[in-house]
TIRONU-552319 format. One record per residue (C-alpha): residue in one letter; z, y, x. Coordinates in steps of 0.2 Angstrom, whole numbers, plus 2048, in hexadecimal, padded with zeros to 3 digits. Example, Ala and Ser with C-alpha at 12.3 -4.5 7.8 and 13.67 -1.06 7.14 Angstrom:
<recs>
{A,{827,7EA,83E}}
{S,{824,7FB,844}}
</recs>
This chain:
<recs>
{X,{FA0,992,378}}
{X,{F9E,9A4,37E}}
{X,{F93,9AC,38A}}
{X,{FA0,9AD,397}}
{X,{FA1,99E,39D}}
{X,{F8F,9A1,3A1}}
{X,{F8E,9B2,3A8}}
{X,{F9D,9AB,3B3}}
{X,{F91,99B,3B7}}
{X,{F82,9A9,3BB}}
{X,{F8C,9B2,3C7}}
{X,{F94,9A3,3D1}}
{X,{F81,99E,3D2}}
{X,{F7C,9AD,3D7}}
{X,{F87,9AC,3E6}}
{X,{F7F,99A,3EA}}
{X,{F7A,998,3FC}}
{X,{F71,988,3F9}}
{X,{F6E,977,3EC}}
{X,{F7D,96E,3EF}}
{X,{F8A,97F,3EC}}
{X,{F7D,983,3DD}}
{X,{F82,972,3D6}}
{X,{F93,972,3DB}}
{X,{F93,983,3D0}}
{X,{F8A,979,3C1}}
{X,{F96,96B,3C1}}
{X,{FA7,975,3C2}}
{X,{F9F,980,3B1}}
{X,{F9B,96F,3A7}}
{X,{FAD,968,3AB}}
{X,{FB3,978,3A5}}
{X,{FAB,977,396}}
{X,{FA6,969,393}}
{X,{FAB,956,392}}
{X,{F9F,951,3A1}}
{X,{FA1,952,3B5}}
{X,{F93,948,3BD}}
{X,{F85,957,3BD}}
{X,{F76,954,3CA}}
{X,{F63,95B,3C9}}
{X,{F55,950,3CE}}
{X,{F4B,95D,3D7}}
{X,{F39,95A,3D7}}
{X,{F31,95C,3E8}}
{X,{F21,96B,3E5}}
{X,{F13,95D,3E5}}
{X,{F1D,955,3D6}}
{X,{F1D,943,3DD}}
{X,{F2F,942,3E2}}
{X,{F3F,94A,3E1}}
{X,{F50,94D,3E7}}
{X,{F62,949,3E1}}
{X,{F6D,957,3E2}}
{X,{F7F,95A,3D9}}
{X,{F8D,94C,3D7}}
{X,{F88,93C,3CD}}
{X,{F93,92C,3D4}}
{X,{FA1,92F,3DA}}
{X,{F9A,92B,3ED}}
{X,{F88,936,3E8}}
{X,{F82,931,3FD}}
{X,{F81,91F,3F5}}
{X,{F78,925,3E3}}
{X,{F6C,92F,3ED}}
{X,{F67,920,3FB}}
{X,{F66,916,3EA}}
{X,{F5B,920,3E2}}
{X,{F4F,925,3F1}}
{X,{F4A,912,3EF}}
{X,{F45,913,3DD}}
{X,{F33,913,3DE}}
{X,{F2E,923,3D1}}
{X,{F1C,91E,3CF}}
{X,{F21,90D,3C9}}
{X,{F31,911,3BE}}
{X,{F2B,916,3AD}}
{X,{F3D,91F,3AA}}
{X,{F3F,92A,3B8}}
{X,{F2C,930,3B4}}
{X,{F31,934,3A5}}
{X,{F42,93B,3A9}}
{X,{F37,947,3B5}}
{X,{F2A,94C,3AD}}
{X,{F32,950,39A}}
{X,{F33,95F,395}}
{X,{F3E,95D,388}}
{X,{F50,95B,387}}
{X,{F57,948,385}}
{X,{F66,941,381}}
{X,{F68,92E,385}}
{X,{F78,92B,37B}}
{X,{F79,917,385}}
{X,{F6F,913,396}}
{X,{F70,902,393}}
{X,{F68,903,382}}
{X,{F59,90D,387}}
{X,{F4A,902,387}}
{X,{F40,90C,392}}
{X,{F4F,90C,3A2}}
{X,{F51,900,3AE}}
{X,{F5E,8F5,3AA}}
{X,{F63,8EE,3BB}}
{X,{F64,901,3C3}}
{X,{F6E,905,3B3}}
{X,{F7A,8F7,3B5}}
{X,{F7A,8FC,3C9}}
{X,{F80,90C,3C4}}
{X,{F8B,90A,3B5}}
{X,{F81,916,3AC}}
{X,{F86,91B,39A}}
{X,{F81,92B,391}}
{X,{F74,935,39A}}
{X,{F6F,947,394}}
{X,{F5D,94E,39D}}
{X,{F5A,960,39D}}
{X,{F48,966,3A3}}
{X,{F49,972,3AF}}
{X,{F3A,97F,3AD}}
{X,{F33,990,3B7}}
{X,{F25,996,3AE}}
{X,{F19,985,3AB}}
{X,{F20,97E,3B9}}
{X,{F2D,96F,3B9}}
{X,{F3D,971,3C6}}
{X,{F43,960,3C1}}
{X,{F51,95A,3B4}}
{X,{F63,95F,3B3}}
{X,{F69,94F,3B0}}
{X,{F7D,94E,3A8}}
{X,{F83,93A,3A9}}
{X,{F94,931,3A5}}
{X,{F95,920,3AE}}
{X,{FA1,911,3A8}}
{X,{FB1,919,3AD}}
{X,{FB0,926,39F}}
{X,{FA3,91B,393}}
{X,{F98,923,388}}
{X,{F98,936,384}}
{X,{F90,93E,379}}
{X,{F8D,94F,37A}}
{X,{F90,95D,36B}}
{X,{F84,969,364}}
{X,{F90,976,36C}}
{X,{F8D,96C,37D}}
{X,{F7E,96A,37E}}
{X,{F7A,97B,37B}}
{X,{F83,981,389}}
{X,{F7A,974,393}}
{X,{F69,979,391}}
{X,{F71,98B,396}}
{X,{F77,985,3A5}}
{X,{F65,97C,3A8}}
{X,{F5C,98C,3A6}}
{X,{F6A,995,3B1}}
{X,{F66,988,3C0}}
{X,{F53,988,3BC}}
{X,{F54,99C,3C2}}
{X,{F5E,998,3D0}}
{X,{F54,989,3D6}}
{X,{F44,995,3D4}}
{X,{F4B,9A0,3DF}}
{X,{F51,992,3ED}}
{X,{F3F,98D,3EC}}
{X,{F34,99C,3F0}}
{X,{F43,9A4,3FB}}
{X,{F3E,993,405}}
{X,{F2D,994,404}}
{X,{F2D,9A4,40E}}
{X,{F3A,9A0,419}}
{X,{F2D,991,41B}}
{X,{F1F,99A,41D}}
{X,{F29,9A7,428}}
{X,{F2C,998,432}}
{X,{F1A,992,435}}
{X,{F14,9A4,43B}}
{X,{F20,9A5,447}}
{X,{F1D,994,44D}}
{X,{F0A,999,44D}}
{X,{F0D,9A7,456}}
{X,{F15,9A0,463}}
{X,{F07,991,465}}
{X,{EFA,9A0,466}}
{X,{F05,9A6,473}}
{X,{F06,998,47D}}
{X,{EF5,993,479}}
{X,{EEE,9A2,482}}
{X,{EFC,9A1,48F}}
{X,{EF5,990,492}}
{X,{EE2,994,493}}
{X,{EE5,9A3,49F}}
{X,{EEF,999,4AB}}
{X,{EE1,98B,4A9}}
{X,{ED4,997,4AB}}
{X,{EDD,99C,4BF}}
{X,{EE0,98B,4C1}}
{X,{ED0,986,4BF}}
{X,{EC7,994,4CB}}
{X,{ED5,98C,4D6}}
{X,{ECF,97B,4D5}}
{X,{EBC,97E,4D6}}
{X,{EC0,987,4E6}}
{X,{ECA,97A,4EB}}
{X,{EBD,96C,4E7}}
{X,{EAF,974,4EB}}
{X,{EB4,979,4FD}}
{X,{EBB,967,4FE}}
{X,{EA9,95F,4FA}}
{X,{EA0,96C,506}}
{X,{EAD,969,515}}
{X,{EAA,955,511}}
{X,{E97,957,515}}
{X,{E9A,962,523}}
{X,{EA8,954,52C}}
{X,{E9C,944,52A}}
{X,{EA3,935,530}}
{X,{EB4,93F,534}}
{X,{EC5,939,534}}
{X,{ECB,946,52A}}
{X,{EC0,943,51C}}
{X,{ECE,936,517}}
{X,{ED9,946,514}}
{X,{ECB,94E,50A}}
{X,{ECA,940,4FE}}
{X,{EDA,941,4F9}}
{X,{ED8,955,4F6}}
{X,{EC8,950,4EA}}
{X,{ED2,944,4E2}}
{X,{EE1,94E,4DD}}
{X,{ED5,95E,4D6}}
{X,{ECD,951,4CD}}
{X,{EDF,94D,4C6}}
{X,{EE3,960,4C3}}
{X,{ED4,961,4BA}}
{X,{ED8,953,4AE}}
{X,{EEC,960,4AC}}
{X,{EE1,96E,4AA}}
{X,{ED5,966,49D}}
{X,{EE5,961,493}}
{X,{EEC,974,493}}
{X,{EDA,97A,48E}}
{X,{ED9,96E,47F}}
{X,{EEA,972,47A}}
{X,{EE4,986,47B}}
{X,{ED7,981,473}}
{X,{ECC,98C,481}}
{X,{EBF,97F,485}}
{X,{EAC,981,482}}
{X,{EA5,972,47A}}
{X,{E95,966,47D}}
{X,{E93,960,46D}}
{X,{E85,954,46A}}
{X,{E83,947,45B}}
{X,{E8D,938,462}}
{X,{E90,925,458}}
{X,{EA3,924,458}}
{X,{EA0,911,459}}
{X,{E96,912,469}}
{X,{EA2,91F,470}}
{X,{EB2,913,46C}}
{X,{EA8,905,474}}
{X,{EA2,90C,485}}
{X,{EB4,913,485}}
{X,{EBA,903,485}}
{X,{EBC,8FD,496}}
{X,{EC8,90B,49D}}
{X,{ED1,90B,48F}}
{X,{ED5,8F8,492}}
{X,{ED9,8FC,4A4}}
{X,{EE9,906,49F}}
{X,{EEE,8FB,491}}
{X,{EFA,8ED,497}}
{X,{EF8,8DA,494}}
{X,{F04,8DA,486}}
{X,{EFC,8E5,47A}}
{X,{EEE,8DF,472}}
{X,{EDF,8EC,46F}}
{X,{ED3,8E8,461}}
{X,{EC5,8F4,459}}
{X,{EBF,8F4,447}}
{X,{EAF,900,447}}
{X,{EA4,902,439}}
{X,{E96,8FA,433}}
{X,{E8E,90C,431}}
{X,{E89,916,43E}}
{X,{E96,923,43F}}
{X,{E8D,933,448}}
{X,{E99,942,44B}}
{X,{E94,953,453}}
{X,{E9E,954,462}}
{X,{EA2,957,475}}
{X,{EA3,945,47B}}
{X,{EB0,947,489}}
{X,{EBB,94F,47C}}
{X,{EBC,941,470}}
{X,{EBF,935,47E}}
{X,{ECD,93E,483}}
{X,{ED4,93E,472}}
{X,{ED2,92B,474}}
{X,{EDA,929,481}}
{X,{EEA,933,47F}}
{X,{EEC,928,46D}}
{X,{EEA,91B,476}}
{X,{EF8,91E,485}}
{X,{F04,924,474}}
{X,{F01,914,46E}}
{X,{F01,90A,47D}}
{X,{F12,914,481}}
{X,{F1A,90F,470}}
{X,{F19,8FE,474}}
{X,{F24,8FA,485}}
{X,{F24,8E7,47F}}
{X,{F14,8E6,47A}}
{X,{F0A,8E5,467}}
{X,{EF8,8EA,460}}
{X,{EF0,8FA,462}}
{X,{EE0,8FA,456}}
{X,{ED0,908,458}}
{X,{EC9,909,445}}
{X,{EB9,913,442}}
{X,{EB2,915,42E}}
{X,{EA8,922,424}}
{X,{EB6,92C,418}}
{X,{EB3,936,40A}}
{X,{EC2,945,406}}
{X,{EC2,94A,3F6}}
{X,{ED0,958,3EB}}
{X,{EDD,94A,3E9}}
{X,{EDD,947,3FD}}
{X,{EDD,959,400}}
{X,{EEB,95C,3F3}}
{X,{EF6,951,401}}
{X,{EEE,95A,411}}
{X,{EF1,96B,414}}
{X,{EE0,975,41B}}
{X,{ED5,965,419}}
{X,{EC1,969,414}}
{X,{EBC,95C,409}}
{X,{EAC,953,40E}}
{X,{EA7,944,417}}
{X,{EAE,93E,428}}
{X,{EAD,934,436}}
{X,{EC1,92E,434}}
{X,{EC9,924,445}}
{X,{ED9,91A,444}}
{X,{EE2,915,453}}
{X,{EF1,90A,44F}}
{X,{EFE,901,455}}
{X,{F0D,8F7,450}}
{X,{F1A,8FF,45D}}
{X,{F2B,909,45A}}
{X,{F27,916,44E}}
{X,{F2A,927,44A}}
{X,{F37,92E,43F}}
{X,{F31,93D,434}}
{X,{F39,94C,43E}}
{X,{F2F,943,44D}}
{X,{F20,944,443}}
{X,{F24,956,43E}}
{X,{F25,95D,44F}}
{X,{F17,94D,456}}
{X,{F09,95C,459}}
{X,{F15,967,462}}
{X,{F10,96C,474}}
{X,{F1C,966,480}}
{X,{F25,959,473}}
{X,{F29,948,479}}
{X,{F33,93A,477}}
{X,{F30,934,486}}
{X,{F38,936,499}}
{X,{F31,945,4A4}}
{X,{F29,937,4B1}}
{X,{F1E,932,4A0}}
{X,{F19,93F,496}}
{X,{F16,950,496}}
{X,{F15,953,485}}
{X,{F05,95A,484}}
{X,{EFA,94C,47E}}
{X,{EFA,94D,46A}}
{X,{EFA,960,46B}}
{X,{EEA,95E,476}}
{X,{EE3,952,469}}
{X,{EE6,95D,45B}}
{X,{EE0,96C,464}}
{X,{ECD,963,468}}
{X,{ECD,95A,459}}
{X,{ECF,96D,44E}}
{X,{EC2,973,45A}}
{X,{EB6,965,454}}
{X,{EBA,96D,442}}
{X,{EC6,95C,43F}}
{X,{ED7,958,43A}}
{X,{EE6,94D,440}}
{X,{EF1,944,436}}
{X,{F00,935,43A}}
{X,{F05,929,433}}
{X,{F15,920,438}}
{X,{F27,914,432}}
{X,{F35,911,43F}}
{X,{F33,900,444}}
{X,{F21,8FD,43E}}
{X,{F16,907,449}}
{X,{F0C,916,449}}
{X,{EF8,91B,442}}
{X,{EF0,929,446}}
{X,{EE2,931,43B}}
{X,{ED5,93B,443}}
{X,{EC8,943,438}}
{X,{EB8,94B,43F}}
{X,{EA9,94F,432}}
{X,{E9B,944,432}}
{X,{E8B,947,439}}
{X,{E7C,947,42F}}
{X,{E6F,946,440}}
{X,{E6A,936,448}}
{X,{E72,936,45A}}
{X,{E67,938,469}}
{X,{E61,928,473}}
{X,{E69,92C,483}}
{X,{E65,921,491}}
{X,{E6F,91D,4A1}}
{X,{E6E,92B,4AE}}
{X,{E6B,927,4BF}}
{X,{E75,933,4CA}}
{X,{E6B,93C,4D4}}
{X,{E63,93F,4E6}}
{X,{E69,94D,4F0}}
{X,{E58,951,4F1}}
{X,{E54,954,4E0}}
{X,{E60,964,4E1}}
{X,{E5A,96F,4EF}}
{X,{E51,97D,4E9}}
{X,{E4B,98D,4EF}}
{X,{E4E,999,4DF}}
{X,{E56,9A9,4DF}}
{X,{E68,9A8,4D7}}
{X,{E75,9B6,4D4}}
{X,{E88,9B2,4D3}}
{X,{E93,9BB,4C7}}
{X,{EA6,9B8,4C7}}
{X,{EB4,9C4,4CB}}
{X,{EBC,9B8,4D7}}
{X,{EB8,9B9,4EA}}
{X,{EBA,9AA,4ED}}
{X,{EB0,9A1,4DF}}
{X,{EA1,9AB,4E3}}
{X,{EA5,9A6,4F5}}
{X,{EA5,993,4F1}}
{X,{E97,993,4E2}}
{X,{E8D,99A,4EF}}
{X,{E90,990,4FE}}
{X,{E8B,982,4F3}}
{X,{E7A,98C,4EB}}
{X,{E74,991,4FC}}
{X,{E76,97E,506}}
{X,{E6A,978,4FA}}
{X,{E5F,987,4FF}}
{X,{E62,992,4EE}}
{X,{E60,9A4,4F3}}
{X,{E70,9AB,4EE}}
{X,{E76,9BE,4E9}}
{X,{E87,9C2,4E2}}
{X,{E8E,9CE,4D7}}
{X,{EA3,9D0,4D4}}
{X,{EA1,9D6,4C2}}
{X,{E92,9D9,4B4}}
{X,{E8E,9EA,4B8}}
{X,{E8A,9E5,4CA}}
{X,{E82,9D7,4C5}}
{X,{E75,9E1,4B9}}
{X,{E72,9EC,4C7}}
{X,{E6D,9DD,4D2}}
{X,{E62,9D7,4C6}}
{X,{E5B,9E8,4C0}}
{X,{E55,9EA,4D7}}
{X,{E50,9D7,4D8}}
{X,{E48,9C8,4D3}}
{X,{E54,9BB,4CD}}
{X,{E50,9A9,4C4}}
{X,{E61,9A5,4BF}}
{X,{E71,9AF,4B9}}
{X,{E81,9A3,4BC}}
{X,{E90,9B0,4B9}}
{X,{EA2,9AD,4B1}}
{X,{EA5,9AF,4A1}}
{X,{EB8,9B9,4A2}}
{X,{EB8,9C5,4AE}}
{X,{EC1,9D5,4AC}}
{X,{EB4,9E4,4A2}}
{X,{EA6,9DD,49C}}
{X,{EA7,9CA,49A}}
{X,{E99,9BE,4A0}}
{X,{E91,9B9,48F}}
{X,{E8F,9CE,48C}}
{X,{E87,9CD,49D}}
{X,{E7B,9BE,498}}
{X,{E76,9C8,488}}
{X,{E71,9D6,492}}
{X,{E6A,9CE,49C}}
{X,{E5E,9C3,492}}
{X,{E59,9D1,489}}
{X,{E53,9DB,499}}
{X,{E4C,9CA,4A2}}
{X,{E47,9BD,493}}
{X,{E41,9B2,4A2}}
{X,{E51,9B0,4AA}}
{X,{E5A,9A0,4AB}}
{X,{E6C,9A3,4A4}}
{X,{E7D,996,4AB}}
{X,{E8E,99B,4A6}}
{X,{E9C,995,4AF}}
{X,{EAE,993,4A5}}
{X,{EBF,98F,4AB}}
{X,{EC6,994,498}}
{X,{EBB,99A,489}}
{X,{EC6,9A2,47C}}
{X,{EC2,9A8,46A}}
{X,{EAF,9AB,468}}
{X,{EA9,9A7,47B}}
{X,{EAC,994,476}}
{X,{E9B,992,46F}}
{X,{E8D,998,477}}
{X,{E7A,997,478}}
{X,{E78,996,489}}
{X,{E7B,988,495}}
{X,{E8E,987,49D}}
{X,{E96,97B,4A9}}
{X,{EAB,97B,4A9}}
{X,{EB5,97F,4B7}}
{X,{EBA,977,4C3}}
{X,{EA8,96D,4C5}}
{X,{EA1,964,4D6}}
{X,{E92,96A,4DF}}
{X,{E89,95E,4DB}}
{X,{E8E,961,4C8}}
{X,{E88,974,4CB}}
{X,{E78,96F,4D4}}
{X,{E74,963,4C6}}
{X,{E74,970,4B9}}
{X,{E6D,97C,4C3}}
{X,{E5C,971,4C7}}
{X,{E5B,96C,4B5}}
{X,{E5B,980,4B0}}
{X,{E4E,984,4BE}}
{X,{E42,977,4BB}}
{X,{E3E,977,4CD}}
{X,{E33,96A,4D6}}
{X,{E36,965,4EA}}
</recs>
């Protein structure tokens, strides 16, 4: 054979649009030329633990292909050998190769098979694989043949190469597009929070002071329902904040096992009668660094997408052990550190998930569910606190046999803190007679905050942005700096700086509705917006120090 048949072949592939005209360009060549017509690649998948049919084989392919995906690679000494040669074989009869399967042989009708490694560089693309099946019997193939098979291998090797990295950028085109827009709408999201939370506190906190002002009221009915549905919004607000990922943490060294534990209780109260909740913890103490409301919420929404998953009832199990990741884990799980961890499993046997659910699970705003039960917000919100604990998500999940999720937050090497039971406290014990100054570019938050500062007998001065407020430090005494941390020019956590430095003495409280980038951790103390008066006042005594 000439090279024409060749460059002919080289140009059809060249105009290829994708694997299945590339192989339909492959096969019309070799029956052309040669005496063969079932032409297919087995196209190894980058990690090198599976692959893909692609070309004609059977005369139904759809039914070779189904066939084949059951084939399990790892256990079937042929195929692993088929895929990771790199040398071209000739299998003049399937049926008397001792290494093959027999029963998928005699399934198929396999007869000659001809396996032509194709390579880009040291890398292996997969076979080209050339077969006869009973119709035709056995064929072999000539030296003449076979030559211009391995030509046509090393043809589609080039082309296959090219298919590969063109999707690798399209892929990773993709993927910063789609982060692009989740940094959009994450900061969409923490801005609107940030406003809804000012919102909320004003709201809540003029609810709690006109409460105290109407004692023994009829109305006071109508002000409880106010309280309770800010307390609700806050919950909405916490979810669009996590998602964001603009929320300033508390961390402190928790046990998972305790925290699952004490958690307990309201998680039964929203699990139904016919799902069965059960908790394997560890044996170990298994400490974590983290904000302790956070990981309850993770919790909680894993628990509801279980609970949800299972209409007519089933198992949802909470797991807690001590994990080691090493290379061969990370080699599977993209941006994984490896390291020891604190790993929690919730699972349950409900409905499943196919794999473009799972693909798109961590999507804001994906559901499967009706509007009236679910927003879509939940996972995103659990993947958004748990990367801010420097952790990782992954699922699990079959159609039909239920769904784990894997959360993965580092293990702590400090002993947790012996917290005793708080006893709430006395209205007495948060009256005080300090000097405060209020910082925050909305009227009306100043207007509340203080309200709340000067009934408990705080003498109060406000500033509208950190230049006033340095100017009301720099003319008076002032115990305690509570300011904002956005406000527009200079932010609150500039103004604490600059503060500090100018009086090391004062007491510093910052006040966040959203915290994005490098405001998230702070030396300082903070309380989140939208807080209760008492909440402010708690955290105001305990900065002071005061006595009555």
């Amino acid at each position: 054979m000439n090279g024409t048949e060749l460059l002919q072949l080289s140009r059809a592939l060249h105009g290829a649009r994708d694997l299945s005209e590339m192989m339909l360009c492959a096969r019309t060549s070799c029956q052309q030329n040669t005496r063969y017509d079932r032409v297919y690649i087995n196209v190894l998948a980058p990690d090198g633990k599976s692959f893909e049919v692609v070309g004609y084989a059977l005369p139904n392919t759809d039914t070779f292909i189904r066939q084949v995906a059951n084939i399990e690679v790892d256990k079937d000494p042929f195929l692993q050998e088929l895929l990771s040669s790199t040398e071209t074989r000739v299998i003049p009869d399937m049926r008397l190769d001792p290494v093959a399967d027999q029963k998928h042989v005699a399934a198929f009708g396999m007869r000659t098979m001809i396996t032509i490694p194709m390579l880009h560089g040291d890398a292996s693309l997969g076979p080209l694989v050339i077969a006869t099946f009973a119709e035709h019997g056995v064929v072999i193939p000539t030296d003449a043949e076979l030559d211009f098979l391995k030509q046509v291998a090393s043809l589609l090797a080039v082309v296959l190469a090219r298919f590969r990295v063109e999707q690798e950028a399209k892929n990773l085109e993709t993927k910063l597009l789609a982060t692009q827009r989740l940094e959009a709408l994450g900061r969409l999201a923490g801005e609107v929070a940030h406003d809804f939370n000012n919102l909320l506190l004003i709201i809540r906190g003029n609810t709690e002071l006109a409460a105290d002002e109407l004692q023994g009221h009829s109305a006071l009915h109508f002000l409880g329902m106010i309280r309770d549905a800010t307390t609700r919004a806050s919950a909405l607000s916490r979810q669009l904040l996590a998602f964001s990922k603009g929320q300033v943490l508390t961390p402190r060294v928790l046990d998972m096992n305790e925290l699952i534990t004490r958690h307990l209780k309201m998680i039964r109260a929203v699990v139904p009668a016919n799902i069965a909740l059960q908790e394997i913890l560890s044996r170990q103490e298994v400490l974590i660094n983290a904000d302790a409301s956070q990981i309850e919420q993770v919790i909680m929404n894993l628990v509801l997408n279980a609970r949800d998953a299972m209409p007519r009832g089933g198992r949802i199990v909470l797991e807690s052990q001590i994990v080691t990741i090493d290379e061969e884990f990370i080699a599977d799980h993209a941006n994984v550190s490896p390291g020891r961890y604190v790993l929690l499993s919730v699972t349950d046997n409900g409905h499943g998930m196919d794999m473009e659910t799972q693909r798109r699970v961590f999507e804001p705003f994906f559901t499967t569910k009706s509007s009236e039960k679910g927003t879509g917000l939940g996972l995103s919100v659990v993947q958004g606190i748990i990367s801010q604990h420097h952790g990782h998500v992954h699922v699990y999940s079959e159609v039909g046999m239920g769904t784990t999720f894997k959360i993965y937050l580092p293990l702590s090497e400090q002993r947790a803190p012996d917290v005793g039971d708080k006893l709430p406290p006395r209205a007495t014990d948060l009256i005080g007679k300090e000097s405060v100054l209020v910082v925050d570019d909305q009227d009306n938050v100043r207007a509340t905050v203080t309200a709340v500062l000067s009934r408990a007998g705080y003498q109060v001065k406000t500033a509208s942005s950190a230049e006033l407020a340095l100017q009301v430090l720099a003319n008076n005494p002032i115990d305690l700096l509570i300011t904002d941390i956005i406000m527009p020019g200079t932010d609150g956590l500039s103004l604490a700086e600059a503060a500090s430095k100018t009086h090391p003495q004062l007491q510093i409280l910052l006040m966040t509705g959203y915290a994005p980038n490098h405001f998230r951790e702070v030396q300082w103390t903070h309380i989140t917006k939208p807080f209760t008066p008492t909440e402010l006042l708690v955290q105001v005594k305990a900065l002071l120090k005061t006595t009555t």
